[in-house]
C-alpha positions, 0 to 999 in steps of 0.5 A: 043534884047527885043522886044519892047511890051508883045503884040508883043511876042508869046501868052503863057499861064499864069504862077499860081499864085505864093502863096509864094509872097504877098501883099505890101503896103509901107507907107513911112512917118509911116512905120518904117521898110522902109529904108532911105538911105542918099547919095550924101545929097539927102534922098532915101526911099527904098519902094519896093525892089527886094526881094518884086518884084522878082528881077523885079524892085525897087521903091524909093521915093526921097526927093531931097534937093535945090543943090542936085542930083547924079553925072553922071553915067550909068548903064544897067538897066532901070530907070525912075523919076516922079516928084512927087514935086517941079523941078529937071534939068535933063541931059541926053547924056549932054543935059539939060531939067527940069523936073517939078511936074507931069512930068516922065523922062525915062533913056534907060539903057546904057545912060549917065545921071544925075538930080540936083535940081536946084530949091531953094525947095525941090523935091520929085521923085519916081524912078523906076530901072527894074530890081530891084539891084539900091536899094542895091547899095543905101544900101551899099553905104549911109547912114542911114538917120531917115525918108524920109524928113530927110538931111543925115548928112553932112559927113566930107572930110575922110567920102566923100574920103571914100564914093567915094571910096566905091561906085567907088569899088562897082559900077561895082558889080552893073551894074553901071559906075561912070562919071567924071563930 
């Protein structure tokens, strides 16, 4: 097991500055290169990837419509949410808590967990996975969606049939169990 903080490991020196990588800076309403992914009818801006973080961690901003949220699932990563707008109700090991603006929620890999906006306004998430790969199963998975406010297209019942099946096919590639509801 990882110990629990960098203070408590061996005093290493620092590694050089690694000059290949560079800085970032995402600007999810202007820039245009950022991807909006549309899945389960929420909208996921991708602003920091895995190939931005060597593969520590990802970003994304979500914008959660009233009603919307994933399913439960699991995965051996780490992730978390901070309420950015508006509330969500997020169930961790089947217990209930909302979650309001200003507030963070921490996932511990393996946990069984799901959020839904519960709320009759939109919500606004920043979620972090570390390491970074939950972007990717967004990407293969959804839908492009044009800015980040956006409501994905509503997919009809051959277009949800063949999205559950997509993601039930490539859930395990990314480290992610799918749970009945």
């Amino acid at each position: 097991m990882n110990e629990p903080s960098v203070t408590a490991q061996p005093v290493a020196p620092l590694p050089s500055d690694n000059l290949a990588r560079s800085l970032k800076v995402a600007r999810p309403d202007t820039d245009e290169s950022l991807p909006h992914i549309g899945l389960v009818g929420d909208t996921y801006t991708i602003l920091l990837s895995g190939a931005d973080t060597d593969g520590r961690y990802c970003l994304i901003d979500m914008h959660i419509p009233p009603g919307g949220g994933p399913p439960p699932h699991r995965h051996d990563f780490e992730e978390s949410f901070t309420v950015l707008e508006g509330e969500i109700e997020a169930t961790f090991r089947g217990e209930k808590s909302i979650v309001h603006a200003g507030q963070t929620v921490s996932i511990p890999a393996n946990a069984p967990h799901s959020f839904t906006n519960a709320s009759g306004a939109a919500a606004r998430l920043l979620c972090i996975c570390a390491p970074a790969g939950q972007e990717e199963f967004f990407a293969q998975v959804g839908v492009t969606a044009p800015t980040r406010r956006s409501t994905p297209p509503k997919l009809n019942q051959a277009e949800q049939t063949e999205l559950i099946r997509k993601a039930q096919e490539l859930a395990p590639k990314y480290r992610t169990e799918l749970l009945p509801p």
